[in-house]
PASEBA-1860 file (N, C-alpha, C; in nm, 3 decimals):
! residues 193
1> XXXXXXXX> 3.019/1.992/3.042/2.887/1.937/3.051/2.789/2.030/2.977 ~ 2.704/1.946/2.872/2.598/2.035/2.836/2.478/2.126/2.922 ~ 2.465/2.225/2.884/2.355/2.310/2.970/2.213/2.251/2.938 ~ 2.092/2.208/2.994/1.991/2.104/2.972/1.882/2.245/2.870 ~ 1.826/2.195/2.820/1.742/2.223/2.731/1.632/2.378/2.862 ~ 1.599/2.462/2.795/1.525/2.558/2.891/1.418/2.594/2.812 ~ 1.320/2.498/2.739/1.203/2.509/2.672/1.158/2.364/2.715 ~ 1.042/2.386/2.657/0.957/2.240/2.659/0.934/2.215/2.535
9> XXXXXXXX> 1.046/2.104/2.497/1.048/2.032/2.307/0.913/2.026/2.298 ~ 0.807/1.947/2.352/0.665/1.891/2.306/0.597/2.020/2.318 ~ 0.623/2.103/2.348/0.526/2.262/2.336/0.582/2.352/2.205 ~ 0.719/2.310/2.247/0.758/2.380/2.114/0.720/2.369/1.957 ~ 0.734/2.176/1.951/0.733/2.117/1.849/0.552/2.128/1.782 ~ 0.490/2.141/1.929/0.349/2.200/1.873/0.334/2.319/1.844 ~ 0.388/2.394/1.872/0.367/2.551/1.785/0.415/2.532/1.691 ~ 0.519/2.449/1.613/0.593/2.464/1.523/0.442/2.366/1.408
17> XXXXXXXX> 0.411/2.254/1.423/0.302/2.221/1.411/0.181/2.299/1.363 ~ 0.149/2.398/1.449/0.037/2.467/1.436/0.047/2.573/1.356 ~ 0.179/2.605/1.348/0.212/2.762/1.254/0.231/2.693/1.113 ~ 0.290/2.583/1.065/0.321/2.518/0.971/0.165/2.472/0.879 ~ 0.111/2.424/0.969/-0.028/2.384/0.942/-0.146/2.508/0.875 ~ -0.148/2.582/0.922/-0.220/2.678/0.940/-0.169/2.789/0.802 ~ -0.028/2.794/0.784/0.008/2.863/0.675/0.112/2.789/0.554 ~ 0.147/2.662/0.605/0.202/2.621/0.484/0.353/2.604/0.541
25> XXXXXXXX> 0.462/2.526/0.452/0.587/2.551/0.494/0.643/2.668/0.435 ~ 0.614/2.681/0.289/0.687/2.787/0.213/0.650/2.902/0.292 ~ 0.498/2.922/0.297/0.511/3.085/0.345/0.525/3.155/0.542 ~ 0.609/3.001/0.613/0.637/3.035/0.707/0.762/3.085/0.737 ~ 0.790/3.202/0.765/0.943/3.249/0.790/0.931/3.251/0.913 ~ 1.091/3.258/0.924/1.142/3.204/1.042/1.106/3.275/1.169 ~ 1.071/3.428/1.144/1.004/3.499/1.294/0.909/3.415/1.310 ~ 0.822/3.396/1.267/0.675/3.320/1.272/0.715/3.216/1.323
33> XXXXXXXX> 0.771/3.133/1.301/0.825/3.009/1.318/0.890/2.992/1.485 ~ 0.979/3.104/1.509/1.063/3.123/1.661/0.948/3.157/1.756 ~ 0.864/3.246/1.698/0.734/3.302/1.758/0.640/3.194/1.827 ~ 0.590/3.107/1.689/0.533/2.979/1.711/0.575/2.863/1.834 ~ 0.739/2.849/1.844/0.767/2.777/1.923/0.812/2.806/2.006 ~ 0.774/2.954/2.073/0.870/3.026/2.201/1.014/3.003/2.204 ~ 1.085/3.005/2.128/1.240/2.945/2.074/1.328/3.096/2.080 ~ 1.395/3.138/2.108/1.504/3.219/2.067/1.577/3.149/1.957
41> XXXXXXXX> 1.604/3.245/1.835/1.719/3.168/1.752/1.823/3.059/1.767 ~ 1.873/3.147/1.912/1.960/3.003/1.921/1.938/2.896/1.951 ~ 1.841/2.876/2.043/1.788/2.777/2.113/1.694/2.672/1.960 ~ 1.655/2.783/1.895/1.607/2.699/1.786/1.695/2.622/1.667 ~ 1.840/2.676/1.673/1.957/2.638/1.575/1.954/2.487/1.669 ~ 2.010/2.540/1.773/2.083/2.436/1.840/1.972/2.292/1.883 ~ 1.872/2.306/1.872/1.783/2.167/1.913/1.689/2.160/1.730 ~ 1.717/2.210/1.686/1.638/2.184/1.519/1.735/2.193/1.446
49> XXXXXXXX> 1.825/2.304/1.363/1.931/2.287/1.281/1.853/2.342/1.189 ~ 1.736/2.358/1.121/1.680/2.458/1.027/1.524/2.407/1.020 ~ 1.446/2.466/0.901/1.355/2.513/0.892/1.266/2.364/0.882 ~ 1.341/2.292/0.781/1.295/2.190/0.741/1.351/2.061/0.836 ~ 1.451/2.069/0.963/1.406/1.987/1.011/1.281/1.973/1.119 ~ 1.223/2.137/1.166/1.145/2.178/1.262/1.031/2.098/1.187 ~ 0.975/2.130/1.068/0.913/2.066/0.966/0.898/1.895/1.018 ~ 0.983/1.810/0.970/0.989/1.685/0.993/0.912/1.682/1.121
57> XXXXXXXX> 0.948/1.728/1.251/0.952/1.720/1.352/0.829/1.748/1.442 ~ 0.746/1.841/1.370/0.627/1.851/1.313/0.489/1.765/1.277 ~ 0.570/1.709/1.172/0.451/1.571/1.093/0.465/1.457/1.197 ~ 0.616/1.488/1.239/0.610/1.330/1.380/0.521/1.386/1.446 ~ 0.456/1.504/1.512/0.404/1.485/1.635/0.270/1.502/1.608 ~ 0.234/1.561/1.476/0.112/1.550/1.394/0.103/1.389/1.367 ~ 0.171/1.279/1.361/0.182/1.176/1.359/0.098/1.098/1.508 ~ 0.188/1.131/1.569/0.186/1.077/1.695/0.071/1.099/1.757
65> XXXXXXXX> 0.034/1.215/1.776/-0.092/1.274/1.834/-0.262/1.274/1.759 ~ -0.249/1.313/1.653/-0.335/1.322/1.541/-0.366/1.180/1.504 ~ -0.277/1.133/1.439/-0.292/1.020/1.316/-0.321/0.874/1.448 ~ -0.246/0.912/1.536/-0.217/0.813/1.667/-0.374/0.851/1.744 ~ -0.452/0.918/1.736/-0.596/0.943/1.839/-0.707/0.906/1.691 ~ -0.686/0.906/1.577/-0.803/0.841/1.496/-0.728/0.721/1.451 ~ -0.634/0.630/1.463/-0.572/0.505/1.512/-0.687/0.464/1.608 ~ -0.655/0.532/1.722/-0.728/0.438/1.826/-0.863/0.476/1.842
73> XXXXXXXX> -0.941/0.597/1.797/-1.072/0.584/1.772/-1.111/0.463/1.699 ~ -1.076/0.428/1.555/-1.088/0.359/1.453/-1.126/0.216/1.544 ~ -1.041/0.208/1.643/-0.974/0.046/1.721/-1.057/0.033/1.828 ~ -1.126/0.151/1.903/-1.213/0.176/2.052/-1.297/0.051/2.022 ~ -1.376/-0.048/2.034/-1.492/-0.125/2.013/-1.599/-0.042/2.137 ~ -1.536/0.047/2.216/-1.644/0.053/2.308/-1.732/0.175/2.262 ~ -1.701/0.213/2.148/-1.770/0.342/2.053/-1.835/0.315/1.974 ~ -1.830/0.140/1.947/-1.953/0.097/1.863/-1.923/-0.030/1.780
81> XXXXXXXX> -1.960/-0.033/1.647/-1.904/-0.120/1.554/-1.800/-0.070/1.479 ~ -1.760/-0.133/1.372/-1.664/-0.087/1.308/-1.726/0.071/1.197 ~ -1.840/0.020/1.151/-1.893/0.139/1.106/-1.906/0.275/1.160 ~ -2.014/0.249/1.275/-1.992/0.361/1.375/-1.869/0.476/1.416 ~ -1.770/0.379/1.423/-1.636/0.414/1.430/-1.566/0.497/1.348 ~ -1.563/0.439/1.202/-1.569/0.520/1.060/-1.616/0.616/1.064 ~ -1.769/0.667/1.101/-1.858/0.774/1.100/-1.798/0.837/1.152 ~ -1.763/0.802/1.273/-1.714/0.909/1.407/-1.587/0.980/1.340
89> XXXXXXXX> -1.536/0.878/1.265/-1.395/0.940/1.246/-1.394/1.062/1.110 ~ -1.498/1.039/1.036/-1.510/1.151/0.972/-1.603/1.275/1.019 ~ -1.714/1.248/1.094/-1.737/1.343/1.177/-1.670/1.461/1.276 ~ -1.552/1.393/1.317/-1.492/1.465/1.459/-1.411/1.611/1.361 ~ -1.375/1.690/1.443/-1.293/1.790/1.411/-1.164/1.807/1.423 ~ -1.103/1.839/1.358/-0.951/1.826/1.319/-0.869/1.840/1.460 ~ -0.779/1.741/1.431/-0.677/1.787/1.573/-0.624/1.857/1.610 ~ -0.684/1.919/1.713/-0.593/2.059/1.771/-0.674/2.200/1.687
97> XXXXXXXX> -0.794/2.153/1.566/-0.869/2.261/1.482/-0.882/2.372/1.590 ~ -0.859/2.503/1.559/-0.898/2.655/1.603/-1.010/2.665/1.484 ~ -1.047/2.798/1.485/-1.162/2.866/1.448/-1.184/2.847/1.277 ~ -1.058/2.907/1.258/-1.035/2.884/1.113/-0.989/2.743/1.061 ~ -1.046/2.705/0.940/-1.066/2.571/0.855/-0.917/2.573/0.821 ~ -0.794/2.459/0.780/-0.728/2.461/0.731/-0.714/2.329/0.715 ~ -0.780/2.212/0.719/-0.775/2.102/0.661/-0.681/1.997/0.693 ~ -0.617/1.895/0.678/-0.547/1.824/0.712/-0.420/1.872/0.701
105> XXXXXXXX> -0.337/1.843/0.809/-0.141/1.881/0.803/-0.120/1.782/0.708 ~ -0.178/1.607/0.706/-0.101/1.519/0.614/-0.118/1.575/0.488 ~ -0.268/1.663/0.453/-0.300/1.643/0.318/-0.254/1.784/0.265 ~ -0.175/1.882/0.347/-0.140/2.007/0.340/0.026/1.975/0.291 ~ 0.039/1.868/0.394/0.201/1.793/0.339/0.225/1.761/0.244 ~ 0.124/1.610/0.190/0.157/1.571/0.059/0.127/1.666/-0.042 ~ 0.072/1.734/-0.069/0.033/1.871/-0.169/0.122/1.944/-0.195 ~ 0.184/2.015/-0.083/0.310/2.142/-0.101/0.444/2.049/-0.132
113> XXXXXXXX> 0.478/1.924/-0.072/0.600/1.935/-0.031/0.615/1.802/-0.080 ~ 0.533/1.697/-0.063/0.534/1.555/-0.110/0.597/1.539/-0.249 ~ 0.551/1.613/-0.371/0.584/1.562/-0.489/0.750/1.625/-0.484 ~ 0.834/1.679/-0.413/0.959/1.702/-0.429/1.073/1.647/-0.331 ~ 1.013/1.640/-0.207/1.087/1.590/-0.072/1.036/1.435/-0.047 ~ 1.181/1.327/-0.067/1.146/1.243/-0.035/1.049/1.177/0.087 ~ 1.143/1.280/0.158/1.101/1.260/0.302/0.977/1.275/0.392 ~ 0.929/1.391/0.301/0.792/1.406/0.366/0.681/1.320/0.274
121> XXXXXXXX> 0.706/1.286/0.157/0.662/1.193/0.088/0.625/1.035/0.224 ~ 0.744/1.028/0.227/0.770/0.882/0.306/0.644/0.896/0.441 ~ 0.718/1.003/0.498/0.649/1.007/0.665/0.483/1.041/0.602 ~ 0.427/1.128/0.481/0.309/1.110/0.511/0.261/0.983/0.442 ~ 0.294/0.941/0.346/0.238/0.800/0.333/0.275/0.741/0.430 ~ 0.334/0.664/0.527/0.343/0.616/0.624/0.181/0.623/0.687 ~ 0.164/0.762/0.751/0.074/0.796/0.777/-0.080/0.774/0.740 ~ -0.063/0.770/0.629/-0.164/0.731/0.531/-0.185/0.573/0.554
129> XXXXXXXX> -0.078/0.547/0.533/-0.115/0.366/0.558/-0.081/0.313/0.696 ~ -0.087/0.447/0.767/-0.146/0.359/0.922/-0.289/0.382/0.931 ~ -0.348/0.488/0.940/-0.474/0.532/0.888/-0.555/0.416/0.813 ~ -0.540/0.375/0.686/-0.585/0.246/0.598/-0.582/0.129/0.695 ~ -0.501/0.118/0.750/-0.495/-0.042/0.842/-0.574/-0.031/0.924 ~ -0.597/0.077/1.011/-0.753/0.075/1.062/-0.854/0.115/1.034 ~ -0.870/0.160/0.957/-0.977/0.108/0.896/-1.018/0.009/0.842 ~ -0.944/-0.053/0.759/-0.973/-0.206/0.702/-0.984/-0.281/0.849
137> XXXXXXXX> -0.946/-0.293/0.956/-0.979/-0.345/1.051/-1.103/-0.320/1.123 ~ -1.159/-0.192/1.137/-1.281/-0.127/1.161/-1.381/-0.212/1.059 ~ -1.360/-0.222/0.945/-1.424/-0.301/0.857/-1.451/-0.404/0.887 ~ -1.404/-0.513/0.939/-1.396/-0.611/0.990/-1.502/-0.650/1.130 ~ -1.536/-0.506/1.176/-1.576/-0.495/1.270/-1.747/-0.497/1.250 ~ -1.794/-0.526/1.137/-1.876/-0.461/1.066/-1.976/-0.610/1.000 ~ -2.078/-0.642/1.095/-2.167/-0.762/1.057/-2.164/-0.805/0.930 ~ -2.280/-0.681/0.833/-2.259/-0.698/0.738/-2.184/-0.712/0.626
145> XXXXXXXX> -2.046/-0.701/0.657/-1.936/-0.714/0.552/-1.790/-0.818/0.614 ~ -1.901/-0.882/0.701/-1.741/-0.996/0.736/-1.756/-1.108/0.634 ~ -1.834/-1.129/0.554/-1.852/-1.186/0.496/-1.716/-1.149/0.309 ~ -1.714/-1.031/0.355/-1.603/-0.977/0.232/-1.464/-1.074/0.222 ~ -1.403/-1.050/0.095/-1.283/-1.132/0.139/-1.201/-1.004/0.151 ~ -1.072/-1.065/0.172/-0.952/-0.988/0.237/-0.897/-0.862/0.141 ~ -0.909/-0.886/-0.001/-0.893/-0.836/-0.103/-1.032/-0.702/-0.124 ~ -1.164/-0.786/-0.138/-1.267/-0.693/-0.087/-1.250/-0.537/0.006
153> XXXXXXXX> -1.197/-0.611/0.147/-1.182/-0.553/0.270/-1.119/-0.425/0.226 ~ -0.972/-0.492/0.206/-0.853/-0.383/0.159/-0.902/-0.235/0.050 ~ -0.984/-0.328/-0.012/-1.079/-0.202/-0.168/-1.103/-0.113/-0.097 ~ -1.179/-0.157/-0.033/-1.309/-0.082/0.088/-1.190/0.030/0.181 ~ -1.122/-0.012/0.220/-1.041/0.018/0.269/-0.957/0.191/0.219 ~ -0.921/0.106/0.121/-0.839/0.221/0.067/-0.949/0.327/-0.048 ~ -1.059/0.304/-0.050/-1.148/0.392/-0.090/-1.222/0.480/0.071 ~ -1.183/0.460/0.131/-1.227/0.514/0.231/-1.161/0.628/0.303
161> XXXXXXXX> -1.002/0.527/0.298/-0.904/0.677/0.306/-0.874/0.779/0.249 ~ -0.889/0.748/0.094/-0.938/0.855/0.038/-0.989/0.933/0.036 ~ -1.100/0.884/0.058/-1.229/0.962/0.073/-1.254/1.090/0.220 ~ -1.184/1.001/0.326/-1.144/1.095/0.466/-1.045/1.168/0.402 ~ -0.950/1.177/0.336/-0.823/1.272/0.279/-0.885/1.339/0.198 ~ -0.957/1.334/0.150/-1.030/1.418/0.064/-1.131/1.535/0.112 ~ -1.210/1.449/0.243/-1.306/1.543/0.298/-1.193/1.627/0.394 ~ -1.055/1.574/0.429/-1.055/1.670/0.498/-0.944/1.774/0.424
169> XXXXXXXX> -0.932/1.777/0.323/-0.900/1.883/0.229/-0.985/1.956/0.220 ~ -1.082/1.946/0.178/-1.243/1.994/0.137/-1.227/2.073/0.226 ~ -1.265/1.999/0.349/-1.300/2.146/0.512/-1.216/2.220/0.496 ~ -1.041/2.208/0.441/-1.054/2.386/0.441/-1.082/2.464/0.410 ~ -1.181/2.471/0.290/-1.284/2.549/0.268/-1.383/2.597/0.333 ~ -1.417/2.531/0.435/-1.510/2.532/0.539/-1.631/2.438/0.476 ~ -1.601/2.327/0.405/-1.697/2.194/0.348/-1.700/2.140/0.418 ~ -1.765/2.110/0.568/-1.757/1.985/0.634/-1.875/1.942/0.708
177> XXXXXXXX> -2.022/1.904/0.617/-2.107/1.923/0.654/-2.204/1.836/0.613 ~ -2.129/1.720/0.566/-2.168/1.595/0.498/-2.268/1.508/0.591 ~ -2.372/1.425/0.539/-2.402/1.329/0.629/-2.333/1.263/0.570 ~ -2.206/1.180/0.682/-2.103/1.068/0.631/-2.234/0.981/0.718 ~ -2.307/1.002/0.783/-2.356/0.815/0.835/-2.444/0.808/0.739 ~ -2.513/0.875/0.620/-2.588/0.781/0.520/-2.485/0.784/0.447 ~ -2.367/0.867/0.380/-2.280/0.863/0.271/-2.230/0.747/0.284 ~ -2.159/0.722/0.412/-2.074/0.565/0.436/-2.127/0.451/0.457
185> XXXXXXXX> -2.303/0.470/0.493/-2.378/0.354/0.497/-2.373/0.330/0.331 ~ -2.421/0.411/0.245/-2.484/0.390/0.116/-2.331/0.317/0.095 ~ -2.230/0.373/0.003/-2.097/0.316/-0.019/-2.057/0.175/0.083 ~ -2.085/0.149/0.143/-2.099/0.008/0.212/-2.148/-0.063/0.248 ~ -2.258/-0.003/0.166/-2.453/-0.096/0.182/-2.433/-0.173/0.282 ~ -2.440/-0.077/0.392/-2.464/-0.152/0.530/-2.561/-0.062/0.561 ~ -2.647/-0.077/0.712/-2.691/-0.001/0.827/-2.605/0.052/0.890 ~ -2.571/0.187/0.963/-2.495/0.219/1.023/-2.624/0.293/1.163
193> X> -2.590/0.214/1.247/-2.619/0.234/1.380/-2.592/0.429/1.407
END
C-alpha cells in the first residue's frame, strides 16, 4: 500500500507558483524551488517528476485561481455593468501580488517559454482566451454598445485583452497607474459609471 502524501499539494503547488513567477523558470533552481514548496527532494521527485512538470502545475493553479477570480469578476453583474467590470479588472492588483512588481505569470509564460514549449504555449493561450470570452461578454453588458454586432463585440474584445496583457507586463516595472476608467471609456466611447 502506498504511504499518503505528507505535504499539502495546493500549498505546495503555490509556492512553486510564486517562486516561478517572481523569478522566471530558467533562473529558478531547484533549492529555490524545494524551498518554495516545503518539498524534500524526494517528496518533490515522487509527486512532480521534474522541474518542468512543477512548472505546468503551476500555470494550472495560476489558471484556476487567478485567471478563474477575473473570470468571475468580469461575470459578477452585482459589481456593476459590463464596463465597470472591465475597469475593475484592470484596476485590481495582481493575484497573490507581494510588494515587489512582477507582472503577469501568463505574460511572464508566454515570453520566456511560449515561443519554444508547446505546452505552455497551449495552457497560456487557453488562458488568454478564457480571459477574451469574458470580456466580450462583459461587453455585452454594456448599454451603449449592445447595439455592436457580434464581430464588432469580438474586435473590442480582443483589443482589450491585449491591452490588460500588456498593462500587466508594464506593472512590472512598477507602471500601474493608468486612469483605465477614462482610457476604457475613451476606446469604447462609452460612459463608464
Amino acid at each position: 500500500m502506498a504511504r499518503p502524501r505528507e505535504f499539502d499539494m495546493d500549498a505546495a503547488v503555490d509556492g512553486a507558483m510564486q517562486i516561478f513567477w517572481r523569478l522566471g523558470y530558467a533562473a529558478t533552481n531547484l533549492p529555490e524551488l524545494l524551498s518554495a514548496m516545503g518539498l524534500s527532494r524526494g517528496s518533490f521527485y515522487k509527486a512532480f517528476g521534474d522541474k518542468h512538470s512543477a512548472y505546468l502545475a503551476a500555470l494550472d493553479h495560476y489558471d484556476r485561481n487567478c485567471i478563474g477570480a477575473a473570470v468571475r469578476l468580469l461575470g459578477d453583474r452585482s459589481r456593476g455593468d459590463g464596463a465597470a467590470r472591465i475597469v475593475q479588472l484592470f484596476e485590481q492588483t495582481g493575484c497573490g501580488e507581494g510588494v515587489a512588481p512582477r507582472g503577469c505569470f501568463v505574460c511572464n509564460a508566454m515570453v520566456e517559454l511560449g515561443p519554444h514549449d508547446r505546452t505552455v504555449a497551449a495552457k497560456t493561450a487557453a488562458m488568454s482566451s478564457r480571459l477574451d470570452a469574458a470580456i466580450y461578454d462583459a461587453l455585452g453588458d454594456i448599454d451603449d454598445l449592445k447595439h455592436d454586432d457580434t464581430a464588432s463585440r469580438h474586435r473590442k474584445a480582443a483589443i482589450i485583452t491585449r491591452l490588460y496583457l500588456g498593462a500587466q507586463a508594464m506593472s512590472k516595472t512598477g507602471d500601474k497607474d493608468a486612469d483605465w476608467k477614462n482610457l476604457l471609456g475613451e476606446l469604447l466611447d462609452c460612459e463608464i459609471a
